[in-house]
C-alpha positions in Angstrom: -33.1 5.2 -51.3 -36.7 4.8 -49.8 -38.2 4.8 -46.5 -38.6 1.2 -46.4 -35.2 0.3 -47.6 -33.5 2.8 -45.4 -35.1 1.1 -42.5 -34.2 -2.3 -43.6 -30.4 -0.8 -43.8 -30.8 0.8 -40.6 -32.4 -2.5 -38.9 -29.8 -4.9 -40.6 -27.0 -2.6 -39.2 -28.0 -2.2 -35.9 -28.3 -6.1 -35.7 -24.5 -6.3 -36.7 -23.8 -3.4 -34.0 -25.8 -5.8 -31.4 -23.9 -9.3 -32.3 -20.5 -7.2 -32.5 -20.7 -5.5 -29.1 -22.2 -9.0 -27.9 -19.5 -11.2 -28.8 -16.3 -8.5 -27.9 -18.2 -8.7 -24.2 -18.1 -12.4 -24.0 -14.5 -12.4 -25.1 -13.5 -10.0 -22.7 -15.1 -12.1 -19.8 -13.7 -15.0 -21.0 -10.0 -15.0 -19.6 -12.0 -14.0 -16.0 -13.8 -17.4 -15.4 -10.6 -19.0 -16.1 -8.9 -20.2 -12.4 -5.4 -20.0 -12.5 -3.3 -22.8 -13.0 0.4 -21.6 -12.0 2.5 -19.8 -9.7 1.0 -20.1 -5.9 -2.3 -20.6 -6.7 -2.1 -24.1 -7.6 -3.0 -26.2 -4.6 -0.8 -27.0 -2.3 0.3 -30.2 -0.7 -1.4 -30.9 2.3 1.7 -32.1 4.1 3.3 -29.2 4.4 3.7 -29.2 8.2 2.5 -25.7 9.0 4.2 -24.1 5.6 1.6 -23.6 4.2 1.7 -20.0 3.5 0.9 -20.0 -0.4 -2.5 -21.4 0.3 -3.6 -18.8 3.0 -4.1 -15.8 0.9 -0.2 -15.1 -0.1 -1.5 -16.3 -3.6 0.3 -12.8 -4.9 3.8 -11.4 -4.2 3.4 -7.9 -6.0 7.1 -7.3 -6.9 6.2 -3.9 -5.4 6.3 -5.5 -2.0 10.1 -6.9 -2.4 13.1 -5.9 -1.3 16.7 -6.9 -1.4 16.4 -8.4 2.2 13.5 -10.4 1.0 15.3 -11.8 -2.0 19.0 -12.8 -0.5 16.9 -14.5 2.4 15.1 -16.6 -0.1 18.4 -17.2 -1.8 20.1 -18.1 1.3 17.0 -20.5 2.7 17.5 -22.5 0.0 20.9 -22.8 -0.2 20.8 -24.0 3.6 17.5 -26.1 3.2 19.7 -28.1 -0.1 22.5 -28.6 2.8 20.2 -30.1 5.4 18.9 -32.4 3.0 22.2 -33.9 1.7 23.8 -33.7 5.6 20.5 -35.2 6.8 21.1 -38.3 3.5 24.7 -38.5 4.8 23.6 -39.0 8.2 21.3 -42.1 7.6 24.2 -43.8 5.7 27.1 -43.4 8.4 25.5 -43.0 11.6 24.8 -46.0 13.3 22.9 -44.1 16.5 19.5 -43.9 16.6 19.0 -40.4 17.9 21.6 -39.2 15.6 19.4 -41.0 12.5 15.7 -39.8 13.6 17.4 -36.3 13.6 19.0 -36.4 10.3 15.8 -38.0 8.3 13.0 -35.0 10.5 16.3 -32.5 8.6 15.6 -34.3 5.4 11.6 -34.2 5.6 11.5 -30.6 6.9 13.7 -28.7 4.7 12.5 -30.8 1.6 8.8 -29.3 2.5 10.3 -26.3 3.5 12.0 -25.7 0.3 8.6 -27.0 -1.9 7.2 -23.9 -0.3 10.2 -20.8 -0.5 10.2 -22.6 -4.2 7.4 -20.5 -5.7 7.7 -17.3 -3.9 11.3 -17.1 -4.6 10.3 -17.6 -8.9 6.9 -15.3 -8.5 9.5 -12.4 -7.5 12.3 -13.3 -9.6 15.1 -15.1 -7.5 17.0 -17.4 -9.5 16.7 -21.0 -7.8 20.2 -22.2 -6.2 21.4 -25.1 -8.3 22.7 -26.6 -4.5 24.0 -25.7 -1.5 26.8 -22.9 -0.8 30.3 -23.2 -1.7 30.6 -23.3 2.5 28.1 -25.9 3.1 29.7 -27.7 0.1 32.8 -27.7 2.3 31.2 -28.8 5.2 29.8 -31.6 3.3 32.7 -32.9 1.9 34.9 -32.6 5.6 31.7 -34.5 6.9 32.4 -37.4 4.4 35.5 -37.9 5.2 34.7 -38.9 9.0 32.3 -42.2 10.6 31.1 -43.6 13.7 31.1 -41.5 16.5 33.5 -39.0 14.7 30.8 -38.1 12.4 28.1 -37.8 14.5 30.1 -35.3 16.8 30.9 -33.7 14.2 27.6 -33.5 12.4 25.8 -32.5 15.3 28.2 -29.5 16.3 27.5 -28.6 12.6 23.8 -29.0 13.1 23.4 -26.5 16.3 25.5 -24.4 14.8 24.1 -24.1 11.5 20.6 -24.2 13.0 20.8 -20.9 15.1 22.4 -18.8 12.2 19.2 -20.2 10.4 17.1 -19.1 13.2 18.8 -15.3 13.2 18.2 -15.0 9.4 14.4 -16.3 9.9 14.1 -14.2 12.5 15.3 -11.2 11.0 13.5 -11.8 7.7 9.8 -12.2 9.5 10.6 -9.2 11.7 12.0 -6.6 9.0 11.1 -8.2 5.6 8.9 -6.1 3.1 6.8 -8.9 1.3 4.0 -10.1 3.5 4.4 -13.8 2.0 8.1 -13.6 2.7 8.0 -12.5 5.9 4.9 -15.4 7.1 7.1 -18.2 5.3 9.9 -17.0 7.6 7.8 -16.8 10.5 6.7 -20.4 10.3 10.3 -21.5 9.2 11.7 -19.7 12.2 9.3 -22.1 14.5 10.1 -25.1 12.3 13.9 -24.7 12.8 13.5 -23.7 16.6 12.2 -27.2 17.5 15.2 -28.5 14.9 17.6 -26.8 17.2 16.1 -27.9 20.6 16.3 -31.2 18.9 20.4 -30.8 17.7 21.3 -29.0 21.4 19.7 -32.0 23.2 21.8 -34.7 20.8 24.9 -32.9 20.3 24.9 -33.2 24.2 24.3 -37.1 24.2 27.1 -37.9 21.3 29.6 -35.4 23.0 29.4 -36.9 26.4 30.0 -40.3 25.0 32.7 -39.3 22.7 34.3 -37.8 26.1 34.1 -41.2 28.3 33.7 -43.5 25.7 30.4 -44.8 26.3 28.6 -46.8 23.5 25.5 -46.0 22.4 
Protein backbone atom coordinates (compact mmCIF):
# COMPACT_ATOMS: atom_id res chain seq x y z
CA UNK A 1 0.00 0.00 0.00
CA UNK A 2 1.39 3.64 -0.47
CA UNK A 3 2.00 6.51 1.69
CA UNK A 4 -0.91 8.33 0.46
CA UNK A 5 -3.41 5.55 0.63
CA UNK A 6 -2.16 4.49 4.06
CA UNK A 7 -2.97 7.89 5.19
CA UNK A 8 -6.35 7.98 3.59
CA UNK A 9 -6.98 4.48 5.59
CA UNK A 10 -5.62 5.87 8.65
CA UNK A 11 -7.75 9.29 8.32
CA UNK A 12 -10.99 7.42 7.29
CA UNK A 13 -10.52 5.12 10.39
CA UNK A 14 -9.85 7.50 12.81
CA UNK A 15 -13.12 9.39 11.61
CA UNK A 16 -15.15 6.17 12.41
CA UNK A 17 -13.11 5.95 15.93
CA UNK A 18 -14.34 9.76 16.40
CA UNK A 19 -18.29 9.32 15.40
CA UNK A 20 -18.18 5.78 17.38
CA UNK A 21 -16.86 7.11 20.70
CA UNK A 22 -19.14 10.30 19.97
CA UNK A 23 -22.33 8.69 19.64
CA UNK A 24 -21.72 5.75 22.64
CA UNK A 25 -21.14 9.21 24.90
CA UNK A 26 -24.41 10.73 23.95
CA UNK A 27 -26.11 7.49 24.60
CA UNK A 28 -24.79 7.04 27.82
CA UNK A 29 -25.85 10.64 28.84
CA UNK A 30 -29.02 10.14 27.60
CA UNK A 31 -30.94 8.15 30.34
CA UNK A 32 -29.29 11.13 32.80
CA UNK A 33 -31.35 14.18 31.49
CA UNK A 34 -34.36 12.11 31.73
CA UNK A 35 -36.42 13.26 35.24
CA UNK A 36 -38.10 10.58 36.70
CA UNK A 37 -41.48 9.86 36.33
CA UNK A 38 -42.41 7.21 39.15
CA UNK A 39 -42.10 6.18 42.60
CA UNK A 40 -41.83 9.46 45.04
CA UNK A 41 -40.49 11.64 42.75
CA UNK A 42 -43.60 12.43 41.02
CA UNK A 43 -45.09 15.57 42.44
CA UNK A 44 -46.99 15.48 45.09
CA UNK A 45 -50.42 16.89 45.92
CA UNK A 46 -50.35 19.97 47.46
CA UNK A 47 -53.05 19.10 49.94
CA UNK A 48 -51.35 16.97 51.84
CA UNK A 49 -51.79 18.69 55.24
CA UNK A 50 -48.24 18.58 56.49
CA UNK A 51 -47.56 14.86 54.89
CA UNK A 52 -45.72 15.89 52.68
CA UNK A 53 -42.57 13.99 53.33
CA UNK A 54 -42.04 12.45 49.71
CA UNK A 55 -41.47 15.88 48.28
CA UNK A 56 -38.84 17.07 50.94
CA UNK A 57 -35.90 15.12 49.91
CA UNK A 58 -37.26 11.45 51.04
CA UNK A 59 -37.39 11.02 47.13
CA UNK A 60 -35.27 7.53 47.95
CA UNK A 61 -35.90 4.79 50.51
CA UNK A 62 -32.55 2.69 49.94
CA UNK A 63 -33.90 -0.82 50.94
CA UNK A 64 -30.57 -0.73 52.94
CA UNK A 65 -32.15 1.74 55.29
CA UNK A 66 -35.28 -0.72 56.21
CA UNK A 67 -36.10 -2.77 58.80
CA UNK A 68 -38.78 -5.02 59.94
CA UNK A 69 -40.09 -2.34 62.32
CA UNK A 70 -40.29 -0.02 59.44
CA UNK A 71 -42.22 -2.41 57.21
CA UNK A 72 -45.03 -3.93 59.86
CA UNK A 73 -45.58 -0.13 60.76
CA UNK A 74 -46.33 0.72 57.21
CA UNK A 75 -48.44 -2.41 57.12
CA UNK A 76 -50.26 -1.68 60.11
CA UNK A 77 -50.85 2.42 59.14
CA UNK A 78 -52.63 1.44 56.46
CA UNK A 79 -54.56 -1.11 57.68
CA UNK A 80 -55.87 1.47 60.46
CA UNK A 81 -55.91 4.51 58.01
CA UNK A 82 -58.60 1.97 55.58
CA UNK A 83 -60.57 1.61 59.09
CA UNK A 84 -60.84 5.35 59.83
CA UNK A 85 -62.04 5.96 56.47
CA UNK A 86 -64.89 3.39 56.33
CA UNK A 87 -65.81 4.24 60.37
CA UNK A 88 -65.44 7.95 59.46
CA UNK A 89 -68.26 6.99 55.94
CA UNK A 90 -70.36 5.07 58.54
CA UNK A 91 -70.39 8.00 60.77
CA UNK A 92 -71.84 10.54 58.29
CA UNK A 93 -74.61 8.08 57.42
CA UNK A 94 -75.95 7.25 61.04
CA UNK A 95 -75.02 9.94 63.19
CA UNK A 96 -77.31 12.61 63.39
CA UNK A 97 -74.89 14.99 65.85
CA UNK A 98 -73.00 17.46 64.47
CA UNK A 99 -69.76 17.13 66.46
CA UNK A 100 -69.92 13.48 66.04
CA UNK A 101 -70.19 14.15 61.93
CA UNK A 102 -67.36 17.03 61.61
CA UNK A 103 -65.16 14.34 63.48
CA UNK A 104 -65.95 11.48 61.39
CA UNK A 105 -65.56 13.39 57.80
CA UNK A 106 -61.69 15.47 59.37
CA UNK A 107 -61.15 10.96 60.04
CA UNK A 108 -62.10 10.47 56.49
CA UNK A 109 -59.97 13.49 54.86
CA UNK A 110 -56.93 12.85 57.08
CA UNK A 111 -56.30 9.28 56.82
CA UNK A 112 -57.30 9.30 52.98
CA UNK A 113 -54.19 11.88 52.57
CA UNK A 114 -52.41 10.15 55.05
CA UNK A 115 -52.60 6.89 53.32
CA UNK A 116 -51.80 8.79 49.55
CA UNK A 117 -48.58 9.43 51.22
CA UNK A 118 -47.40 5.83 53.45
CA UNK A 119 -48.80 4.56 49.74
CA UNK A 120 -45.44 4.98 47.91
CA UNK A 121 -42.93 4.51 50.58
CA UNK A 122 -44.60 1.27 51.59
CA UNK A 123 -44.18 -0.07 47.37
CA UNK A 124 -40.53 1.75 46.94
CA UNK A 125 -39.42 -0.76 49.90
CA UNK A 126 -41.50 -3.68 49.03
CA UNK A 127 -44.63 -3.88 51.52
CA UNK A 128 -47.46 -5.44 49.89
CA UNK A 129 -50.48 -2.80 50.09
CA UNK A 130 -53.38 -4.09 52.60
CA UNK A 131 -56.39 -4.94 50.41
CA UNK A 132 -58.53 -3.27 53.69
CA UNK A 133 -58.58 -2.94 57.07
CA UNK A 134 -57.66 -5.75 59.75
CA UNK A 135 -59.65 -8.73 60.42
CA UNK A 136 -60.12 -6.66 64.10
CA UNK A 137 -61.10 -3.41 62.67
CA UNK A 138 -63.37 -5.50 60.25
CA UNK A 139 -64.98 -6.57 63.49
CA UNK A 140 -65.39 -3.38 64.88
CA UNK A 141 -66.91 -2.25 61.78
CA UNK A 142 -69.40 -4.68 61.41
CA UNK A 143 -70.46 -4.40 65.57
CA UNK A 144 -70.57 -0.60 64.72
CA UNK A 145 -73.24 -1.29 61.96
CA UNK A 146 -75.33 -2.93 63.90
CA UNK A 147 -76.00 0.15 66.33
CA UNK A 148 -77.70 4.07 65.60
CA UNK A 149 -78.51 7.20 67.21
CA UNK A 150 -76.83 7.89 70.28
CA UNK A 151 -75.85 4.15 70.64
CA UNK A 152 -73.53 4.47 67.75
CA UNK A 153 -72.06 7.50 68.43
CA UNK A 154 -71.08 6.24 72.03
CA UNK A 155 -69.86 3.65 70.70
CA UNK A 156 -67.96 5.04 67.78
CA UNK A 157 -66.40 7.50 69.79
CA UNK A 158 -65.02 5.12 72.67
CA UNK A 159 -63.70 3.26 69.56
CA UNK A 160 -62.16 6.37 68.20
CA UNK A 161 -60.01 7.40 71.48
CA UNK A 162 -59.20 4.24 71.86
CA UNK A 163 -58.04 3.31 68.57
CA UNK A 164 -56.43 6.75 68.20
CA UNK A 165 -53.79 6.44 71.18
CA UNK A 166 -52.68 2.89 70.07
CA UNK A 167 -52.12 4.76 66.70
CA UNK A 168 -50.31 7.40 68.48
CA UNK A 169 -47.91 4.60 70.45
CA UNK A 170 -47.05 2.88 67.04
CA UNK A 171 -46.31 6.50 65.37
CA UNK A 172 -44.51 7.25 68.16
CA UNK A 173 -42.50 4.37 68.35
CA UNK A 174 -41.82 4.19 64.65
CA UNK A 175 -40.43 8.03 64.41
CA UNK A 176 -38.38 7.43 67.48
CA UNK A 177 -36.71 3.83 66.70
CA UNK A 178 -37.48 3.34 62.93
CA UNK A 179 -34.39 2.82 60.52
CA UNK A 180 -35.58 4.51 57.23
CA UNK A 181 -35.31 8.26 57.47
CA UNK A 182 -38.57 8.65 55.18
CA UNK A 183 -40.37 6.19 57.44
CA UNK A 184 -39.52 7.58 60.44
CA UNK A 185 -40.49 11.65 59.16
CA UNK A 186 -43.95 10.18 57.80
CA UNK A 187 -44.48 8.92 61.28
CA UNK A 188 -43.39 11.90 62.91
CA UNK A 189 -45.88 14.09 61.08
CA UNK A 190 -48.64 11.21 61.36
CA UNK A 191 -47.94 11.12 65.07
CA UNK A 192 -48.96 15.10 65.22
CA UNK A 193 -51.84 14.53 62.77
CA UNK A 194 -53.43 11.88 64.96
CA UNK A 195 -52.60 13.73 68.30
CA UNK A 196 -54.98 16.62 67.33
CA UNK A 197 -57.51 13.50 66.07
CA UNK A 198 -57.35 12.25 69.62
CA UNK A 199 -57.78 15.70 71.50
CA UNK A 200 -60.56 15.98 69.06
CA UNK A 201 -62.23 12.12 69.96
CA UNK A 202 -61.43 12.71 74.05
CA UNK A 203 -63.25 16.12 73.96
CA UNK A 204 -66.49 14.36 71.99
CA UNK A 205 -66.51 11.02 73.49
CA UNK A 206 -67.01 13.31 76.65
CA UNK A 207 -70.04 15.26 75.19
CA UNK A 208 -72.00 11.95 73.69
CA UNK A 209 -71.25 9.99 76.98
CA UNK A 210 -72.60 12.59 79.32
CA UNK A 211 -75.71 12.83 77.33
CA UNK A 212 -76.16 9.16 76.87
CA UNK A 213 -75.84 9.16 80.91
CA UNK A 214 -78.83 11.96 81.60
CA UNK A 215 -80.40 11.74 78.46
CA UNK A 216 -79.87 14.96 77.14
CA UNK A 217 -80.53 15.68 73.32
CA UNK A 218 -78.18 17.03 71.30
Amino acid sequence: MSVSNRISFSLAAAAVAFLFCGSAAIAQGLPQSQPSQTGLNSPVSPNTNNMNTTANGMNAVPAGETSPQDRVFLKEALEGGMAEVQLGQLALQKSNNPDVKQFAQRMVDDHTRMGDQLKPIAQQIGVKLPDGPSKKDKAIIAKLQALNGDDFDKAYMKDMVKDHKSDLTAFQSESDQGSSPAVKNAATQGAQIITQHLQMAEQINGKTNAMASTGGTK
